[in-house]
N, C-alpha and C positions, 0 to 999 in steps of 0.2 A: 766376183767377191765385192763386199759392199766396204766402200771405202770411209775409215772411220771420221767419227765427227770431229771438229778444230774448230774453237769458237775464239776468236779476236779482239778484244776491248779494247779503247782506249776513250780518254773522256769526252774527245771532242773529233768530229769527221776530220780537221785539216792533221790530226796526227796519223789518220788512215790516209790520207792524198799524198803527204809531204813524206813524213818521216817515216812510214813503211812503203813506199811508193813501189808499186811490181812486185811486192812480196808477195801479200794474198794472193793474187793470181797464178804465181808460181808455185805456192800451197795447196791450190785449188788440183794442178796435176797429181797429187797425192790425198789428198782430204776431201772431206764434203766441208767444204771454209763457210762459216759466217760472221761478219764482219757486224760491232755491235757498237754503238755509239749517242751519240745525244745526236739534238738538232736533226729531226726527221726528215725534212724537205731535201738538207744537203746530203746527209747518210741514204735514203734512196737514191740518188743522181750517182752517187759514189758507187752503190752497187752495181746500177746500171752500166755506169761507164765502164763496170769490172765484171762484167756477168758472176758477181757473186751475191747470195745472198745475203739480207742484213735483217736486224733487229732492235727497232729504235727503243734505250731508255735513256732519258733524260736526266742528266748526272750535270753537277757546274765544278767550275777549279776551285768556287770556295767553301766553307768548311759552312753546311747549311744539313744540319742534321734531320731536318723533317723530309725534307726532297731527299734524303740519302739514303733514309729509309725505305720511303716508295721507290727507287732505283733499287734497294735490297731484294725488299720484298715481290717485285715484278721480274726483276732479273731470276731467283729463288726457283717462282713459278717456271718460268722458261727451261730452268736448265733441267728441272725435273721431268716434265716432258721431253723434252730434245735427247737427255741424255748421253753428251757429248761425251768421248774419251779422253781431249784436251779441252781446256780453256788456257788462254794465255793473255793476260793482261799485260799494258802499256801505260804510264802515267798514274801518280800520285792517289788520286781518287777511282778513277777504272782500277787501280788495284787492290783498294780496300776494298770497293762495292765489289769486285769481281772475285775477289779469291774467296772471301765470308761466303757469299751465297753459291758458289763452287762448293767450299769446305761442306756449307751443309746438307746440298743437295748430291753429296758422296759422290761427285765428278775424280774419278780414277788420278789423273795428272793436270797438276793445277801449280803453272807456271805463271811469276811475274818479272819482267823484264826491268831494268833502274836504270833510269837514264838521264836522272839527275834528283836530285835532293833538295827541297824549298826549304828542309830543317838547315842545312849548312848556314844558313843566314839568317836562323831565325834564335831568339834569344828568351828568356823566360821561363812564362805561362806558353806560350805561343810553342817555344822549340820542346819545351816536357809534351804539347798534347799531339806535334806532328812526331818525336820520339815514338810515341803510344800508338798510332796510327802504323807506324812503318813496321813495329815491333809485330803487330796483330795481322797487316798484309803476309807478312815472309812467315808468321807460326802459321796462316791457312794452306799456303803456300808448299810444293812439295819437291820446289827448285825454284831458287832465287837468282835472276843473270845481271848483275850489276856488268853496262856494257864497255866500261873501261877499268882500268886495273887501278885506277884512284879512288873509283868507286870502291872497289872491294876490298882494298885494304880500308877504307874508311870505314864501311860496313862493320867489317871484322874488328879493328878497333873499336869501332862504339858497342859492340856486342848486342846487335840488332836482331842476329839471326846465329844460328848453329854455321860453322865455318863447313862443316859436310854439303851444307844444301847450297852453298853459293857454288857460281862456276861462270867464266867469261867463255864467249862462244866467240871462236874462230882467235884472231888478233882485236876486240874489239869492234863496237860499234853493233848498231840495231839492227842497219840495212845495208851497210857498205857504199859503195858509190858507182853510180853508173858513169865510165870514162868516157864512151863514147858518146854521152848525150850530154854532160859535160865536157866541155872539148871547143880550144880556142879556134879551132880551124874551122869552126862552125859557121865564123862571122868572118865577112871580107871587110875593107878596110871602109867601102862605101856603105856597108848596113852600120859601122859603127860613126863613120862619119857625121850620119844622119840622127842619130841618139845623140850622139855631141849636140849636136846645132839644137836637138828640141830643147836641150835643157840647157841650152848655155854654158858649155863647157868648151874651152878653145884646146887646138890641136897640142900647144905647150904646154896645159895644164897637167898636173899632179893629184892624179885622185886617189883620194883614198875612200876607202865603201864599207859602210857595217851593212849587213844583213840581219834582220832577227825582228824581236819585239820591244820596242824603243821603251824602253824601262830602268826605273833604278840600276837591277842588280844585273842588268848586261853592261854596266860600262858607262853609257851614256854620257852620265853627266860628266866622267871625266872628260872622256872621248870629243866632247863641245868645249869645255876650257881648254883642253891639251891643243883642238885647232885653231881656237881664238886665239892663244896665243904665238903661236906659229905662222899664225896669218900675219902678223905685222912683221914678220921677220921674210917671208917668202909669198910673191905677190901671186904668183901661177899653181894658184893652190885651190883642189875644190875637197869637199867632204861630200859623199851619196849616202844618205841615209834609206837603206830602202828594207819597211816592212809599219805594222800598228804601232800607234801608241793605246798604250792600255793604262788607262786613267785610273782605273776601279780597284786595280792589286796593287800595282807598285809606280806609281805616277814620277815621275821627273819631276825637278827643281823648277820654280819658279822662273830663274833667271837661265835654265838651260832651255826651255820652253822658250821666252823671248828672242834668245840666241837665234834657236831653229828655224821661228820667225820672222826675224829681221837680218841676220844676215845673209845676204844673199851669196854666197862662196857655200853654203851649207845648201844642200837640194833634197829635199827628202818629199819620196815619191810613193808615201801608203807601200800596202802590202801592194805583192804581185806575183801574179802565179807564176810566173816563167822569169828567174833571176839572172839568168844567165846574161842574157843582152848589158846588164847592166856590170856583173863583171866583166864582159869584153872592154867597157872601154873604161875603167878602174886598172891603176897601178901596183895598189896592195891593199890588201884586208887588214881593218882595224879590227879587233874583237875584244876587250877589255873585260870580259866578262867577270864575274867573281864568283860563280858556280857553275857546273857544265857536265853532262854523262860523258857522251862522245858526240862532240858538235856536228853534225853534217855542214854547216856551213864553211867548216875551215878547211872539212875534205873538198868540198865544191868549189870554193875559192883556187885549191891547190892545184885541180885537176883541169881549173881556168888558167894554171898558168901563173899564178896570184901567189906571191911572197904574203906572208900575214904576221900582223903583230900580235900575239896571245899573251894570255896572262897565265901565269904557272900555279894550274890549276888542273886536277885531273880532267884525261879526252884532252884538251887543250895540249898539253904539256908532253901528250904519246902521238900527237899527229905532228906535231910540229919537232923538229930536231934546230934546237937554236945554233944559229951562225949557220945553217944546213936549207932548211926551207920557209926562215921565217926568222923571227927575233922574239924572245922570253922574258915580257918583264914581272914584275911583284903586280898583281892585284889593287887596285884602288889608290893609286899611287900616279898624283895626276904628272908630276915631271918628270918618270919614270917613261910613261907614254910617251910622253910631249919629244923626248931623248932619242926614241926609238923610231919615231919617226920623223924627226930631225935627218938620223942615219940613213934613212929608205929615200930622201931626197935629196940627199949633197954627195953620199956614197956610191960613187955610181958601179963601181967594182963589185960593192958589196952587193947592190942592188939586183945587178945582174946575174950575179953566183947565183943567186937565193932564187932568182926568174926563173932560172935552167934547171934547175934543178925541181920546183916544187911539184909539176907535174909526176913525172916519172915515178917521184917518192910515193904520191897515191897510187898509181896506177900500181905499182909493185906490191903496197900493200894493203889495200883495201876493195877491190872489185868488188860489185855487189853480188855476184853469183857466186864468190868463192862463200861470203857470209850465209846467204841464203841456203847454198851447201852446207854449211856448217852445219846450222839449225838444224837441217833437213834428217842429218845426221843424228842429231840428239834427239829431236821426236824417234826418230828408229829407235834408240836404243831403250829410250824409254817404255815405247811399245814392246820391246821384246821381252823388258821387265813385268811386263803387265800381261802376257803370254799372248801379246799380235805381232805375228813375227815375222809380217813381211806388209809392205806399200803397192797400192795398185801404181802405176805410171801409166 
């Protein structure tokens, strides 16, 4: 029996490496997967490294309507030939370009996945035309999965989409989290030793660690006042910043830039493919974000063992149980932070409840094969809809 096509989008390879990481392949035992993205050179290495197939069209994150077009009009072509039974789009623009040229190339089921929103922070001209973009993604669209339950009551309130077509898969989240390959017991005391001393971090210190894209609307700039000021009050204090700065979308403060540079209590170490090492020997996750689907970083952190300070904001605010495995504060609110993690260093009761606890809380409810299950389930049933009524394995 010839096993039906699944085509995969999202705008850029590192959301196939990172944020769907072991899914496609686990697809792949039921589908014929193809995995479709920008950036050619890194989307074949991706596939290679996944024995799955790909299909490079060149799509960017910002709103460049001639390039969108050519991504349209080539993706259009592909899916007519190919003929897939699913496409499923990832990201803001993979899901305009992908569900439009789905819709018209009459692809049967044509899902897009939300996993955060650039409209929540956007105001104007700017928030009416990414409005009109999201509206026109979910009418191609023939199932909408907003991947936390903030999303989808947001959804529903702005009346973006029919409340029929929306639907959360599993308890949340894209891809869930692998516990075992996150996992403190991973690192002995002498591999973490040795990451201390490269970066100058002493055995006493207090670290606190963002992961992500060092940008405005993650936090940031609070996040570098909140510890400047902290530092004059608490001397065994570091901050790890670890992931890009991205200049060209949403650039940092002048004087939070200087900060990162001249203080040296602040380590910020680029992107890097393998983040784990760096929570082993971090305290607690800072994440201040101001918008969020369902974070993998905060399950990662958790499943490191890693208390985290979030901001009460959906995905943030369903992985995290304040006073339980983490602390809750307001959004954009720099003495707020400053307050909360104040508490994670003089608290030591508190500290420790939150320690014991944050793993276990992912591990119960997020594994990534229970989510990957999930999915696997809803394509079934959607095939059954569509009169394919059974998966090869």
């Amino acid at each position: 029996m010839t096993k039906p096509k699944l085509l995969r989008i999202t705008t850029v390879p590192l959301s196939l490496e990172k944020l769907l990481e072991g899914q496609l392949g686990f697809m792949q035992n039921y589908f014929e997967v193809t995995a479709i993205s920008s950036d050619t050179d890194r989307l074949k290495k991706y596939g290679k490294q996944n024995d799955l197939n790909v299909f490079p069209v060149e799509m960017t994150r910002q709103i460049t309507p001639i390039s969108d077009t050519k991504a349209l009009l080539k993706l259009y072509k592909y899916l007519k030939k190919e003929k897939p039974t699913i496409v499923h789009t990832h990201t803001p623009k993979a899901g305009i370009v992908g569900m439009l040229a789905a819709k018209l190339a009459k692809v049967p089921i044509r899902l897009h996945t939300v996993a955060g929103l650039p409209l929540m922070e956007a105001t104007g001209k700017k928030r009416k035309l990414l409005d009109m973009v999201e509206k026109m993604t979910y009418s191609c669209a023939t199932k909408v999965y907003p991947n936390s339950k903030g999303l989808y009551d947001f959804i529903k309130k702005e009346k973006l989409t029919k409340p029929e077509k929306l639907k959360i898969i599993g308890k949340g989240s894209s891809n869930g989290i692998d516990t075992t390959h996150f996992n403190p017991q991973l690192y002995n005391q002498n591999t973490k030793k040795k990451l201390r001393n490269e970066l100058s971090i002493h055995s006493d210190d207090f670290v606190f660690i963002f992961v992500g894209r060092l940008v405005g609307d993650k936090g940031i700039n609070e996040l570098v006042q909140a510890f400047k000021n902290l530092k004059s009050k608490f001397k065994n204090l570091k901050l790890l910043l670890v992931g890009p700065f991205e200049s060209a979308l949403d650039p940092l403060k002048h004087p939070t830039l200087k900060e990162i540079e001249e203080n040296s209590n602040i380590i910020s170490v680029g992107f890097q493919q393998d983040v784990r090492p760096y929570f082993s020997i971090s305290n607690a996750l800072a994440f201040p974000s101001y918008r969020e689907g369902f974070p993998n970083v905060v399950m990662q952190a958790g499943a490191m063992g890693l208390p985290s300070i979030v901001t009460d904001i959906n995905g943030c605010n369903e992985i995290i149980k304040d006073g339980e495995n983490g602390l809750i504060i307001p959004p954009k609110e720099v003495v707020a932070l400053q307050k909360a993690m104040e508490r994670l260093i003089i608290n030591n009761d508190l500290y420790n409840h939150l320690q014991q606890t944050s793993r276990e809380m992912i591990v119960n409810r997020y594994q990534r094969e229970e989510v990957w299950q999930a999915l696997l389930e809803e394509y079934q049933i959607l095939l059954q809809e569509k009169g394919i009524s059974s998966l090869e394995n």
